[in-house]
PLY file of the C-alpha trace (Angstrom):
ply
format ascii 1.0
element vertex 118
property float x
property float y
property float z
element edge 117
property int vertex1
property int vertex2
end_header
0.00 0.00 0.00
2.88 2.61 0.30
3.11 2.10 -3.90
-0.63 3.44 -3.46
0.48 6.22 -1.21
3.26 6.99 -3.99
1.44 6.56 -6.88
-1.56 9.28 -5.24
2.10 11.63 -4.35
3.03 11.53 -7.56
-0.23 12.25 -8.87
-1.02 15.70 -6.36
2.84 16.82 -7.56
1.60 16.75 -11.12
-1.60 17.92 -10.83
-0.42 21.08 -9.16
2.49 21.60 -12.16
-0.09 21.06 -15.23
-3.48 22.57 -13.29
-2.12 24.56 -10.30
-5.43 26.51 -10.10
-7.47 23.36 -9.89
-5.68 21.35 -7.57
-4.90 24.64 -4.99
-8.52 25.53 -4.61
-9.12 21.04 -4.02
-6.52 21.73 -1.66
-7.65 24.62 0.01
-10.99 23.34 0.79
-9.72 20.06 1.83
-7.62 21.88 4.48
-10.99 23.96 5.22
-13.18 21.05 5.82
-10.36 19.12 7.84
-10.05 21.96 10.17
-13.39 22.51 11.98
-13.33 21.81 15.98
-15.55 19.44 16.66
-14.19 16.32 15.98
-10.67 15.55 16.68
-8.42 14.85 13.80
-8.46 10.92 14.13
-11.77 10.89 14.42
-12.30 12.68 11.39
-9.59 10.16 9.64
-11.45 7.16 10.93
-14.78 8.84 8.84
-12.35 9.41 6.30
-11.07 5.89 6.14
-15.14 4.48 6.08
-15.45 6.85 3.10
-12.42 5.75 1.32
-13.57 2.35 1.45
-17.28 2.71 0.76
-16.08 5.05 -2.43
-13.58 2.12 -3.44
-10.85 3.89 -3.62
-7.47 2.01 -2.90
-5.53 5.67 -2.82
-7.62 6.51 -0.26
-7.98 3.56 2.02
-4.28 3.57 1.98
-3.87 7.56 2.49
-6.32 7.71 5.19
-5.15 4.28 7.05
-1.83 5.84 7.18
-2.81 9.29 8.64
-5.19 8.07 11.33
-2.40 5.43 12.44
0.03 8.24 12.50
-2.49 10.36 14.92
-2.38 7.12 16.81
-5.46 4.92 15.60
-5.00 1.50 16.46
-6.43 -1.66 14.09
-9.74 -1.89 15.18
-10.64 1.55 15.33
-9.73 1.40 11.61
-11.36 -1.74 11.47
-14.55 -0.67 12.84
-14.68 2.47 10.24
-14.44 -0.16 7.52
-17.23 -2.34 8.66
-19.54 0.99 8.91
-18.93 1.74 5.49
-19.87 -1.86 4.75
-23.09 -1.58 6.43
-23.81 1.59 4.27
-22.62 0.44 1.67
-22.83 -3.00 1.36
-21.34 -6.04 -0.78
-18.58 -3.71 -2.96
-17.55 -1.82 0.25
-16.95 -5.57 1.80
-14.89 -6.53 -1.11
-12.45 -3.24 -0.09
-11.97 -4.63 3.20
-8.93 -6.46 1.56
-6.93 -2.93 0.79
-7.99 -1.68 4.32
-6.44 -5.14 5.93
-3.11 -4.82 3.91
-3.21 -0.73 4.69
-3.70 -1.52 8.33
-1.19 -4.55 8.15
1.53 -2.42 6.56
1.20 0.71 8.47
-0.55 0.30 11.75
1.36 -1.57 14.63
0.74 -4.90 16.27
-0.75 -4.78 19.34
-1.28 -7.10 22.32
-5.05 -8.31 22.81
-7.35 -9.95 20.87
-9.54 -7.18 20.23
-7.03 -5.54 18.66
-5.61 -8.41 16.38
-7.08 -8.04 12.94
0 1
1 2
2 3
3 4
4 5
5 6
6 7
7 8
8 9
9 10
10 11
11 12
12 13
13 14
14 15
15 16
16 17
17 18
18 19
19 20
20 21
21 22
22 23
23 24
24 25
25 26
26 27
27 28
28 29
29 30
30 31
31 32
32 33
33 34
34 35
35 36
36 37
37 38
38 39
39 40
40 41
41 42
42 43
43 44
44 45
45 46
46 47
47 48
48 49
49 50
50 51
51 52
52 53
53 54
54 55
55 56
56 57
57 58
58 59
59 60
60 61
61 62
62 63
63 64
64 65
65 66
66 67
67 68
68 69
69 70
70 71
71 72
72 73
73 74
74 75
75 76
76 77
77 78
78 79
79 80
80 81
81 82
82 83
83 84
84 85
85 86
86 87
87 88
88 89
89 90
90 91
91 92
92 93
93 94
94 95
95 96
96 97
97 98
98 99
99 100
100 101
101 102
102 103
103 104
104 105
105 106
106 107
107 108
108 109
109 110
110 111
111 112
112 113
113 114
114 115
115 116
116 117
């Protein structure tokens, strides 16, 4: 999943070379949304993550997993916001369970106790 990360990197540097306008003003309201108060950044990663996978998007999934872990979301937190987007979203947002379990696997930590274990 960090080739996805990559791959979405390599994308954003492009887009803002070839359409600077277009991407700044994505980016600008991206950072607008993301910065109301109340919800606390992982939380609002964990919704991100359920939206990722309910709008099958393997970029996302993996973008997402890897910023909530880093604002210290453990596996079944992310696991959880997966299985919400599944009951919204049904049998396709099931099927991207599998890039949110190798997202999780590659960039979340282990951690002791069986609810936690993934």
């Amino acid at each position: 999943m960090e080739e996805r990360l990559e791959e979405f990197g390599s994308l954003v540097e492009r887009l803002q070379k070839e359409y600077p306008a277009q991407t700044q003003a994505f980016l600008n309201y991206m950072q607008k949304a993301e910065e109301g108060p109340a919800m606390s950044a992982k939380n609002k990663e964990l919704v991100n993550v359920a939206l990722g996978v309910a709008a099958q998007c393997e970029w996302c999934i993996a973008f997402h997993v890897h910023s909530a872990a880093s604002l210290g979301a453990n596996r079944q937190e992310i696991m959880e916001a997966g299985f919400l987007a599944v009951l919204m979203h049904g049998g396709p947002a099931l099927a991207h369970l599998k890039p949110l379990i190798d997202s999780v696997d590659e960039f979340v930590p282990a951690e002791r106790g069986v609810g936690d274990r993934v």
